[in-house]
N, C-alpha and C positions, 0 to 999 in steps of 0.2 A: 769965437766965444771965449771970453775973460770968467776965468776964475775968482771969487773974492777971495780975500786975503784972510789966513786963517786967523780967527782971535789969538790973545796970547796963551788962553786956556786952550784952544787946539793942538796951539804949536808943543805946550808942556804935554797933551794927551798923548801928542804924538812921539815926542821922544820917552814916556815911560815904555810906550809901545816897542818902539825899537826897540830898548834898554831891556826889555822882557827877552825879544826876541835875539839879541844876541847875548842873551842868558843861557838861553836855549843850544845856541850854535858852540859855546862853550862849553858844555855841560856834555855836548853830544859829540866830543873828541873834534868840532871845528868844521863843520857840515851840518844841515838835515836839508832832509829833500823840499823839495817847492812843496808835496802836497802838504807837510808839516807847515813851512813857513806862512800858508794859505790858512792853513786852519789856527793857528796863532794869531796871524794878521786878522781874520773873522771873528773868531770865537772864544779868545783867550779872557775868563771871568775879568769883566769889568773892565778890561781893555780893549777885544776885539770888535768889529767896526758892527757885528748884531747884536754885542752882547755887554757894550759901553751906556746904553740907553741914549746914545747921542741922536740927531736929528739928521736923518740921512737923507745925500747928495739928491737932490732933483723933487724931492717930498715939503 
């Protein structure tokens, strides 16, 4: 199974994403745990992957 290729407005969603999160990693002396980095990566306002209002994988 092949993935499509993400738009170029994905590829930018996705590096604000990161950029949040190693905001985060910073902030937090250079760690936080997976459940933190899970709930950034899901739920961080308007970034995270339920709470982006983007169109999700398989839907």
């Amino acid at each position: 199974m092949e993935l499509p290729e993400p738009t170029p407005h994905a590829r930018e969603h996705s590096n604000r994403v990161a950029e949040h999160i190693r905001g985060e990693i910073t902030a937090s002396g250079g760690w936080i745990s997976f459940a933190r980095y899970m709930e950034l990566a899901l739920y961080a306002p308007g970034l995270g992957y339920y709470s982006a209002g983007a169109r999700k994988l398989g839907k």
